[in-house]
N, C-alpha and C positions, 0 to 999 in steps of 0.2 A: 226435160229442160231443167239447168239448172240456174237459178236465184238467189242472189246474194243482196241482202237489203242492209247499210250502214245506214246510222243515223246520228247525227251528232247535233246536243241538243247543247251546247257551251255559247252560244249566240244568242242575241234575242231572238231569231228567227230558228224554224228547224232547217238543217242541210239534210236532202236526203240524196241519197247514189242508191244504183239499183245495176248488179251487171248479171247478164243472160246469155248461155251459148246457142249459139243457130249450127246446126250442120246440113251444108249442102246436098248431103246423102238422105234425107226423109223429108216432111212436110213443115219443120220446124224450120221457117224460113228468114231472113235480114228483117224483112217485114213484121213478120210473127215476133221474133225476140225484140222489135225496138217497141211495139204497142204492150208487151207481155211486160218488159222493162219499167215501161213509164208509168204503167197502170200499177205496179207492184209501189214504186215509189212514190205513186200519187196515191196510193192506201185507193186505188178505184178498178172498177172492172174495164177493161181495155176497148167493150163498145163504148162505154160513156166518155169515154174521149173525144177530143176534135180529130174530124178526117186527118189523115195522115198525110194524104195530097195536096194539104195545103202548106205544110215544108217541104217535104219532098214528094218525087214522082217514085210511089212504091213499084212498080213496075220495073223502069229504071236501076232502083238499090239492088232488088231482087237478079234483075240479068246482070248487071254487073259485078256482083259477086257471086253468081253462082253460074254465071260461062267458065266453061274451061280454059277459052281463047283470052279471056283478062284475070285470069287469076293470081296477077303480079300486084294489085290491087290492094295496098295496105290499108288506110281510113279515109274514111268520108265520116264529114263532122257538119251537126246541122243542128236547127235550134225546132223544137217541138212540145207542146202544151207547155211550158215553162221550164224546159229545161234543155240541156246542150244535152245532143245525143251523139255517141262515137261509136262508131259501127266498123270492126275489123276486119283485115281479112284471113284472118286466122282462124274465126269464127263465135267472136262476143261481140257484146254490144254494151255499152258501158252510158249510164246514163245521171248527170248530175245536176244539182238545180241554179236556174239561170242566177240566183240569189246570194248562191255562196261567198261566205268573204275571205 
């Protein structure tokens, strides 16, 4: 998996983004890169986060991007532990915080 962490500290608050590839082809899944995402940006391990079902139905993300029958499927955009998360269909997940100015 690959992780990209920016952080831009020119604010009084820190902004952090965090983006992650998923490929439909192994276990590395929509699911897997948005908790993997948000924990890299949140500096935390990705159990200690809030369930992930209480933004969205991971089950849901997971088939609908990774059917073949919808895979015209460009983003789905949702809000989780504090931050927007944008989940492609190309295969990233891009995640920034709800904070930014």
């Amino acid at each position: 998996m690959n992780t990209q962490i920016n952080a831009d500290d020119s604010s009084t608050s820190l902004t952090a983004a965090a983006t992650t590839e998923w490929d439909g082809d192994s276990e590395n899944t929509p699911v897997y890169a948005v908790v993997s995402a948000v924990g890299d940006a949140e500096g935390a391990d990705p159990v200690d986060l809030p369930p992930l079902y209480n933004a969205v139905d991971p089950e849901a993300l997971n088939d609908l991007f990774m059917s073949r029958a919808n895979s015209a499927v460009g983003t789905v955009e949702f809000e989780y532990a504090g931050y927007i998360v944008i989940v492609r269909g190309e295969g990233t997940v891009e995640v920034r915080s709800i904070h930014e100015s």
